[in-house]
C-alpha positions as semicolon CSV with decimal commas, in nm:
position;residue;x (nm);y (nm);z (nm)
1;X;-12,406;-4,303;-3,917
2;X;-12,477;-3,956;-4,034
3;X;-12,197;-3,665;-4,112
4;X;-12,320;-3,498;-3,804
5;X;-12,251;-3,818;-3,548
6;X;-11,904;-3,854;-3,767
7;X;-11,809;-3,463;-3,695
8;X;-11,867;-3,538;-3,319
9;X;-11,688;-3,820;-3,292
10;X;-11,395;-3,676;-3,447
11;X;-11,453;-3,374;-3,149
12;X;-11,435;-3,614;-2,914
13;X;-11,163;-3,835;-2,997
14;X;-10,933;-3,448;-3,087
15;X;-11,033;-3,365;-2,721
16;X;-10,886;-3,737;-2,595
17;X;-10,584;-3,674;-2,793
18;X;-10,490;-3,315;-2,645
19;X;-10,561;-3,446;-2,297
20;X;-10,334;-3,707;-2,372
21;X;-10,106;-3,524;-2,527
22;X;-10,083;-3,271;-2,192
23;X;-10,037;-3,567;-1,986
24;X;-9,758;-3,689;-2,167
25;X;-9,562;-3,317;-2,144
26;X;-9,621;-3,314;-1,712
27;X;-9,506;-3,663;-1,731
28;X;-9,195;-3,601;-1,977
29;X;-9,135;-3,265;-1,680
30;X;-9,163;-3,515;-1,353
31;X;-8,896;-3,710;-1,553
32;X;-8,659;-3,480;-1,594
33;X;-8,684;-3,333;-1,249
34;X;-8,647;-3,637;-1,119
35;X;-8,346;-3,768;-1,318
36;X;-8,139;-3,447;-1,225
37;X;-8,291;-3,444;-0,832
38;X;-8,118;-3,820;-0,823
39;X;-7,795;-3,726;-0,993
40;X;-7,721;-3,439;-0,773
41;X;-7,874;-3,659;-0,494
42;X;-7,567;-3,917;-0,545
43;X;-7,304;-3,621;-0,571
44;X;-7,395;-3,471;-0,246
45;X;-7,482;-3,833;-0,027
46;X;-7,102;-3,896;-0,209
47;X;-6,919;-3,551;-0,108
48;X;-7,057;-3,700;0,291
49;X;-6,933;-4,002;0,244
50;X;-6,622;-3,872;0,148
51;X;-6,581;-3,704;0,483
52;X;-6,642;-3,971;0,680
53;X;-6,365;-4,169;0,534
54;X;-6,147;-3,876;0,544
55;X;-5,929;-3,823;0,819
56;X;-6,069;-3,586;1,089
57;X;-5,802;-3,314;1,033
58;X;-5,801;-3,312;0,687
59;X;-6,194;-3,247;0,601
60;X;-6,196;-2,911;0,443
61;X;-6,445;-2,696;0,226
62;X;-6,468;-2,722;-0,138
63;X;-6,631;-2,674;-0,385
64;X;-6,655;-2,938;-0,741
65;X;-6,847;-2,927;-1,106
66;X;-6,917;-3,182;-1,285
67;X;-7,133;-3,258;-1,602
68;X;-7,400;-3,499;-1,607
69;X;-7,690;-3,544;-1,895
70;X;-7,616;-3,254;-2,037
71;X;-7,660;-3,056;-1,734
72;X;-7,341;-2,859;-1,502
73;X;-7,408;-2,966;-1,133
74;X;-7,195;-2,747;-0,910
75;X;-7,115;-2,933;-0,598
76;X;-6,993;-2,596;-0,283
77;X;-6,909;-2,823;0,067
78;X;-6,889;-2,650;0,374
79;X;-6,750;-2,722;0,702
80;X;-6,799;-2,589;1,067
81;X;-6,606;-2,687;1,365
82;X;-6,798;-2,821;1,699
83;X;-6,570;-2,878;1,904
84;X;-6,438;-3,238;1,895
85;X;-6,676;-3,234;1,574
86;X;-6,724;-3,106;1,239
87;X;-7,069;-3,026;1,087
88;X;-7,023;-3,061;0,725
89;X;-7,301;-2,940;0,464
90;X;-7,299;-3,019;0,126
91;X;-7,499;-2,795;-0,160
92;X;-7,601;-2,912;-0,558
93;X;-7,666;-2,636;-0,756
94;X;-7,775;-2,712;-1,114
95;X;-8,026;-2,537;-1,376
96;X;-8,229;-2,739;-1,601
97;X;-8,492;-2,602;-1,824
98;X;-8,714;-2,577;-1,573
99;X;-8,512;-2,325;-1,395
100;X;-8,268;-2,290;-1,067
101;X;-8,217;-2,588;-0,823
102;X;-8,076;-2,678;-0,542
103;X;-8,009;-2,991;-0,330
104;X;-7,866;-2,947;0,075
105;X;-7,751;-3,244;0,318
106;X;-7,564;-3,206;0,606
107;X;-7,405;-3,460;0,841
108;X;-7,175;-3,478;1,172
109;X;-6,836;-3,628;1,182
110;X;-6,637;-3,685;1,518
111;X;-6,262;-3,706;1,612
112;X;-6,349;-3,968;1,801
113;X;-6,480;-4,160;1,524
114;X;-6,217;-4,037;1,235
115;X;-5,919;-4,033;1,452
């Protein structure tokens, strides 16, 4: 093998190697994303379950923080009457490195079924 078929095979291989390495940075992003996505997932689902186990007259807006991986998740829940029902949304706000995010869920609790 000649100098020439070396040098290009070195090329080659550096061009694998950054492709690699760019694959490795979206995958390290999607990670992160999705680590924080799940934590503030579990908050809110947990702020709704809260309010279903809460008596009906005593659900009330509120708003939380709490720290998780490094990261502030701020937890603002809402509630709406309907009648013989409350609507009650729940909102995680957090920023990561990537920026501002948010995470909404919303459910439905009746008197009739939280006396």
């Amino acid at each position: 093998m000649g100098i020439v078929e070396t040098m290009f095979a070195i090329v080659i291989m550096a061009v694998a190697f950054l492709g690699m390495a760019g694959v490795q940075a979206v995958s390290s992003k999607a990670q992160t994303l999705g680590r924080n996505t799940d934590v503030a997932s579990s908050l809110v689902a947990q702020a709704l379950e809260q309010a279903h186990r809460t008596p009906f007259a005593s659900i009330v807006a509120g708003t939380t923080t709490t720290d998780a991986g490094g990261i502030r998740f701020n937890l603002a829940k809402t509630v709406s009457s309907l009648g013989t029902a409350k609507r009650i949304e729940a909102v995680a706000t957090w920023t990561d490195r990537f920026g501002a995010r948010t995470l909404k869920m919303a459910t439905i609790v009746s008197q009739v079924t939280n006396p």
